[in-house]
N, C-alpha and C positions, 0 to 999 in steps of 0.2 A: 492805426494803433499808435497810442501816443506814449512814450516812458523818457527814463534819464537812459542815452546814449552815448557813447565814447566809444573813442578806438586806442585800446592799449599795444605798445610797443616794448615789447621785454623781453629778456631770454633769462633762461634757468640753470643753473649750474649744483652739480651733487660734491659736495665739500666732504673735507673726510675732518673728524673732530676738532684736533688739534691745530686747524688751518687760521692763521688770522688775515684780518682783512688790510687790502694793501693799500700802500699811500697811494692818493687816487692823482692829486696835482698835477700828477705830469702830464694827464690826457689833455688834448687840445681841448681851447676856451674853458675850461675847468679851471678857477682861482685858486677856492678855496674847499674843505669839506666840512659842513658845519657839524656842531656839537651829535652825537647821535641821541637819538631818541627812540626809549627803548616801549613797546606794548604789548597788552596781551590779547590775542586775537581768539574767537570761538567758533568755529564755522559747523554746521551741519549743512553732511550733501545729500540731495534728493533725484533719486531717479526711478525707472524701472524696476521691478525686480529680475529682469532679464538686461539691465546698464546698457538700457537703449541708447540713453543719452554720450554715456561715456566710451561707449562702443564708436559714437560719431565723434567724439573730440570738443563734446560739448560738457560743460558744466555750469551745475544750477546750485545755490546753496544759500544761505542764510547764516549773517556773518555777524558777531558782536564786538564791539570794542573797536577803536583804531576812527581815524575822521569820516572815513564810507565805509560804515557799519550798515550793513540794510540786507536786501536780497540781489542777490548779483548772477544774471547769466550771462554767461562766458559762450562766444561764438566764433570760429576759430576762420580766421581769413589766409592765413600764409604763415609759415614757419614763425615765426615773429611777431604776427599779428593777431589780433583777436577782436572781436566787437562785443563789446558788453552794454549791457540793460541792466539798469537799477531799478530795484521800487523800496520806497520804506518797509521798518521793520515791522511796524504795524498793519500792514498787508498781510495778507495769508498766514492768520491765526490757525487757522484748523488745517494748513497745510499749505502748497509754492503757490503763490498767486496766480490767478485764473489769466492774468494779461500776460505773466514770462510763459505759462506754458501755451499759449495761443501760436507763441512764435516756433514753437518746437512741434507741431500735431502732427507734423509727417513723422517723428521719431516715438514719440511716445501714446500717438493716436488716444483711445479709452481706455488706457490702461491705468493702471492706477500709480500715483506718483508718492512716496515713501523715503524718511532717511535711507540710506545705505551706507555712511561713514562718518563719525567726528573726528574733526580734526582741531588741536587746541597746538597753538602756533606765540612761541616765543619771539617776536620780531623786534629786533634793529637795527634802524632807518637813520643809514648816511646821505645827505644830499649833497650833493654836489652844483654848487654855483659859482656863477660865473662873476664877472667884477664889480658886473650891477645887485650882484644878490640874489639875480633870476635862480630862481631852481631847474639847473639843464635836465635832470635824471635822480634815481634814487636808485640805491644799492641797499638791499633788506637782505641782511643777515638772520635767518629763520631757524628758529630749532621749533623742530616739528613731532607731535603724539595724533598718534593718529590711533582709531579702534572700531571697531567694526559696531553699531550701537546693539546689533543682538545676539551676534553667535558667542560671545563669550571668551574668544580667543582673545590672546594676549594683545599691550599693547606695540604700536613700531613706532618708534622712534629716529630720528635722522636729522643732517642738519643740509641745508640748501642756501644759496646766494641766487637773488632773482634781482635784474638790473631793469626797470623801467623809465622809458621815456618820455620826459615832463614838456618841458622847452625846449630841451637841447634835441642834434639830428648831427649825424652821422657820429654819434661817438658809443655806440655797440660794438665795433669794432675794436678801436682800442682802449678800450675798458677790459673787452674779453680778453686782450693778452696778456694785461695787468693779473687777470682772476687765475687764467688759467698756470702763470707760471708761481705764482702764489701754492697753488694744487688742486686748483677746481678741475672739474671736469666737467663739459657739459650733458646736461642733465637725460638720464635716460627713460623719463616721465616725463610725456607733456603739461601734466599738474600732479596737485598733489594729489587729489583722488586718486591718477591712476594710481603713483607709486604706491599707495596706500589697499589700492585694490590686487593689485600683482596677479598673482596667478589666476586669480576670481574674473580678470580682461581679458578677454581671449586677443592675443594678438589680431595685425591689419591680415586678412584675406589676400588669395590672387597671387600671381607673378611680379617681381619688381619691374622694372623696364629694363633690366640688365638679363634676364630671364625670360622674355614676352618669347612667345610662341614662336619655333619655327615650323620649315617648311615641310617636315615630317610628322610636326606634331598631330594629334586626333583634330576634326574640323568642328567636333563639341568644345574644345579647349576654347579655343577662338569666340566662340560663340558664347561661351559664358564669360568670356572676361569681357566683351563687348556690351551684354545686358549689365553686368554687375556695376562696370561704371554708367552707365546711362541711368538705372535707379539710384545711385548714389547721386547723380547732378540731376535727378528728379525732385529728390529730397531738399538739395540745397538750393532748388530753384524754388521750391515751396517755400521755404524760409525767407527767400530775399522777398518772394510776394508777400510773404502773410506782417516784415518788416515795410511795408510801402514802398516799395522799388516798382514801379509799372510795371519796367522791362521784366519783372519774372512771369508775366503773365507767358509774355511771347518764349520766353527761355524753356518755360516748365511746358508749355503745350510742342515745342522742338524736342526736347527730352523726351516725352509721350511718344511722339510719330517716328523719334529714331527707335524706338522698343518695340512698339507696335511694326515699323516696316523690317527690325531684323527680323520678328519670328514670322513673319511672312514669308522670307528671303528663304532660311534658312529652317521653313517648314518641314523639309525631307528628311534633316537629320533628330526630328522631334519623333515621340510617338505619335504616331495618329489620331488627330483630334486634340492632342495633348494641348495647346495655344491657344485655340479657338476660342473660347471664353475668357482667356487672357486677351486677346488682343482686342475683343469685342468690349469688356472695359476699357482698354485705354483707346480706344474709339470715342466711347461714352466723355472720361474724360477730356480730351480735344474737344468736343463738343462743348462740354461746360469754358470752357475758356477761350473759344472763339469766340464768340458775341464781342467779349471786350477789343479783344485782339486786334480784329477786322475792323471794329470802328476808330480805332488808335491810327491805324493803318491809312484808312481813307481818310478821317478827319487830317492827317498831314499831307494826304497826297492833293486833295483839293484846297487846302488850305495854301499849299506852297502856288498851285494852278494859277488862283484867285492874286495871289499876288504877283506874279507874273503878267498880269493884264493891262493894258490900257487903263489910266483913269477911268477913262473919259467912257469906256465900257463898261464897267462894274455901277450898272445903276441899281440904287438900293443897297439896303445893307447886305449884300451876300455874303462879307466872312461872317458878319456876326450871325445870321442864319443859321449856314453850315456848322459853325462852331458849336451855336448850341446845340442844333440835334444831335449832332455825333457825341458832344461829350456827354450830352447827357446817356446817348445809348450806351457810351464808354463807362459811365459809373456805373449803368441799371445791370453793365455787363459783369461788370468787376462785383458788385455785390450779389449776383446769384452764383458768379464763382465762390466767392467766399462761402456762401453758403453750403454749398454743395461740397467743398475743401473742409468742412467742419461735420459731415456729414458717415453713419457708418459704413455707406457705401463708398465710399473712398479710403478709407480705415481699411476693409476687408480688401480691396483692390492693393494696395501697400502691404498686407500680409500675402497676398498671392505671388507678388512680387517678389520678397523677400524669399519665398520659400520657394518658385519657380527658380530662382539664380542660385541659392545653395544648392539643389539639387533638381537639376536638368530632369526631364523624360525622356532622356535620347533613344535615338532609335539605332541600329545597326550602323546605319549609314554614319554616324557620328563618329566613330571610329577609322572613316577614311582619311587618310595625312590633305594633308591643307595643301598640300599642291596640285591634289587632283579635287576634291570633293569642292572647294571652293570656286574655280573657276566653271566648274558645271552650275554653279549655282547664280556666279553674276552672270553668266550666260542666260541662262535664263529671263534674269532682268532687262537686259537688253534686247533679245527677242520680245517681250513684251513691250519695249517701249516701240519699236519700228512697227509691230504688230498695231497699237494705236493710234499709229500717227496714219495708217493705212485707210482707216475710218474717221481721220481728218481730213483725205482727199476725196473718200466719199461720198459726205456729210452732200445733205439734199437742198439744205438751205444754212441759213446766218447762224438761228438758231443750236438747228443741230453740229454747225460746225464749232461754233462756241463752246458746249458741253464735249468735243475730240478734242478740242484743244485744253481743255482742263482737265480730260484724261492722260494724255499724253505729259502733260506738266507732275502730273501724281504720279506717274510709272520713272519719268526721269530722276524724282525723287526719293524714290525705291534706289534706282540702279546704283544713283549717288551717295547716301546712305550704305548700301551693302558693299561701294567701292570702300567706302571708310572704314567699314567691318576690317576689310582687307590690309589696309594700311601697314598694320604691323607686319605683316609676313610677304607682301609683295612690294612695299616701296612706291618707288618715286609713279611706278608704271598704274600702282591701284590709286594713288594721287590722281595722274593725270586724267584716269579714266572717269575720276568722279568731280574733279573739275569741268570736265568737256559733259557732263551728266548735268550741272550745275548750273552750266551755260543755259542750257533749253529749260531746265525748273527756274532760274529767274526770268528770263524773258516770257514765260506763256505767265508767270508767274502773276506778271505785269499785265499782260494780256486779261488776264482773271480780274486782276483789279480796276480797267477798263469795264470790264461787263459791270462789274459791281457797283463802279464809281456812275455810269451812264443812269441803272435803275434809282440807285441814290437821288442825281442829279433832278432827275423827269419829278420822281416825288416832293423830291423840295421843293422844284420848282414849282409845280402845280396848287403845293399849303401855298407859297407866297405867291399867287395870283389868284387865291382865294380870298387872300387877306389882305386884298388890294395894291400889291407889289406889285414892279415890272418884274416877268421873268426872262426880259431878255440875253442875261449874261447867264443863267443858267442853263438857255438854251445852248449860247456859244460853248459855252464850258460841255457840255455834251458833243455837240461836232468835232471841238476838239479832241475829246477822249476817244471818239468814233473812227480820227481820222487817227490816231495813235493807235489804234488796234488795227487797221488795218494794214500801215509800216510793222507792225509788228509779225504780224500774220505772212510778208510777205519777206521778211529779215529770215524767218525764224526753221525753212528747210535744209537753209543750209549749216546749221549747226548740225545738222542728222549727219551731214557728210564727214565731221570730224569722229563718232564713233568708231570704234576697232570695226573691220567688218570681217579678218580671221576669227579664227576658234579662239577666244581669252585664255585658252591655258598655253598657246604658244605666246600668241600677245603680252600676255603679263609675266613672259620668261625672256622676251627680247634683250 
């Protein structure tokens, strides 16, 4: 996806009329503040008819007058920060162009995208430069009309100071005590849409962190505030992929498997049957987004192999080999995910989501306080992991014992996961338990990527001795991964022994 990208740094402040703007000189490296220049700005904003967008703290709109007149999405990275996407104004005549809403399809999926606010903006623009002239920051003084484009209702009015950063870094700071002793206040709208939407935005969801669950509370409580953030950083891990970030491939399919293994976990306190079709898509999904993942994964693991080697051993081009197949499987991977991310089966997967974490199917059992219901329930997970590690010692050959230990690595990562569930209400103890859970899912982890890297290996090797290569460093590269699984295999009991092996609900009261 290609557009104009920036990352805007600014903060917002709600002025009361009468306020004027202060001499700005005295902040550090600030000279001078030039002449102001005053314009007239036109924005219409486009979202949801249910402010999907603006519900996430995103904003889309279409802006006239001023030097970046165009379409601007606004995507919100840290109290301060934001990433925005431009396209011209000549883009999306019959509506927001088809490339800004590409980056947004886990918010606004097929639904249809529509004004829902004008806002016409009296702005002037103090800069602030430094001795060279640079422009550190601008300080826009904004008198703002804002109206709804169809219900009719009056319009609002208001005036706001927004300081953004040009050249200059670190003077947010004391700027803001210039504004604030002036009579600013900092602003109680992240933008202008919301203040402009007010009552029409349903506040943010959930517990603050000064409020998070305790150990009384229902063990449904936990459990929804658990899901509700793991689809929200499903969502933004969609966005950093569908922006070209690799890493969201691996981010958004960890997001999946932590939602998928709580309602696993925390099956007892569901109605029956209630997840089952939930979790079996986000199964689905994991699925579309491994291909690329796994070969991201191996393409660095034998690639770092490869250069660890002898010269004088690497005969033939072996990275350049391994390079291209993988990357190529790496693209072939990434674009059947995008496909399939653009698709209404994933659309409907995202509503199921949505509307499974507003409103749970809980069953009785949800209702038990979190210091008993919980601990029965990572017990559980951890009897499942000892339970399969039991059929890694019985395992009849190589084979079979390969496919226990990739069980055992997925139950660890169950337990480790639903320690994190815990976090908030047990502390350092539900920490340490999914640490020591963590331990065994990275090493068999590793373990797995041995089995994978050897079939890999065998297949390359055999196209290039087809096609008249030596494949004798492919072969080495195999014994060495063969003799890495078996240190691994042979490390990896005794991390079983650091498990709790009491009942967790004294354990995680120690």
């Amino acid at each position: 996806m290609v557009a104009d990208q920036h990352t805007e740094v600014e903060r917002k402040y709600d002025v009361p009329p009468g306020a004027r703007v202060p001499e700005l000189t005295s902040v550090p490296e600030v000279d001078r503040v030039a002449p102001a220049d005053e314009v007239e700005l036109d924005a219409t904003y486009f979202d949801t008819a249910g402010l999907a967008l603006a519900r996430a703290g995103i904003t889309l709109r279409r802006r006239t007058g001023g030097a970046d007149a165009g379409w601007h999405l606004k995507l919100p990275v840290s109290a301060d920060i934001r990433s925005e996407v431009r396209r011209p104004l000549e883009e999306g005549h019959g509506g927001a162009p088809a490339e800004l809403l590409e980056y947004v399809r886990a918010f606004v999926r097929d639904q249809e995208v529509a004004p829902v606010m004008s806002v016409r903006n009296r702005r002037v623009v103090h800069r602030l430069l430094d001795a060279e002239g640079r422009t550190l920051a601008e300080l826009c003084d904004d008198h703002v009309t804002a109206q709804h484009p169809a219900d009719g209702s009056p319009p609002g009015h208001w005036r706001e100071w927004e300081v953004e950063l040009v050249d200059g870094t670190d003077l947010l700071e004391p700027v803001e005590t210039l504004l604030l002793n002036a009579g600013a206040r900092p602003a109680g709208s992240s933008s202008k849409l919301a203040r402009a939407l007010g009552e029409r935005l349903p506040g943010p969801t959930g517990r603050s962190r000064a409020t998070r669950p305790g150990r009384n509370d229902a063990t449904g409580v936990l459990l929804t505030e658990y899901l509700s953030e793991h689809v929200s950083r499903l969502k933004q891990e969609d966005l950093r992929l569908r922006a070209g970030d690799d890493e969201g491939v691996h981010q958004m399919r960890i997001a999946a498997r932590r939602l998928r293994s709580a309602l696993a976990t925390y099956r007892d306190v569901l109605a029956p049957g209630s997840a089952e079709g939930l979790r079996a898509e986000l199964k689905w999904l994991g699925g579309v987004l491994a291909p690329a993942r796994d070969a991201q994964v191996l393409r660095e693991r034998l690639g770092e192999l490869v250069r660890h080697q002898p010269a004088e051993l690497v005969l033939g081009p072996v990275p350049q080999r391994i390079d291209n197949e993988l990357g190529a499987s790496f693209r072939t991977g990434r674009s059947e995910a995008e496909l399939a991310l653009a698709g209404k089966r994933y659309f409907r997967l995202l509503d199921r989501l949505d509307t499974f974490t507003s409103a749970p199917p809980f069953s009785e059992a949800a209702q038990q306080p979190i210091r008993r219901g919980v601990p029965r329930l990572l017990q559980a997970d951890l009897k499942r992991v000892r339970k399969r590690h039991r059929a890694v010692e019985e395992a009849p050959d190589q084979h079979a014992q390969d496919l226990a230990h990739h069980e055992v690595r997925k139950a660890a990562k169950r337990l480790r996961y639903a320690a994190e569930t815990a976090r908030p209400v047990f502390g350092k103890r539900a920490k340490r338990l999914g640490t020591r859970a963590k331990r065994i899912q990275q090493m068999l982890g590793e373990h797995q990527d041995t089995v994978v890297a050897r079939d890999t290996l065998r297949e390359i090797g055999v196209q290039a001795h087809l096609d008249g290569e030596n494949g004798f460093t492919f072969g080495r590269l195999h014994a060495l991964e063969q003799g890495r699984a078996a240190e691994l295999e042979r490390e990896y009991p005794s991390l079983l022994e650091h498990l709790p092996t009491r009942k967790l609900r004294s354990w995680l009261d120690h």
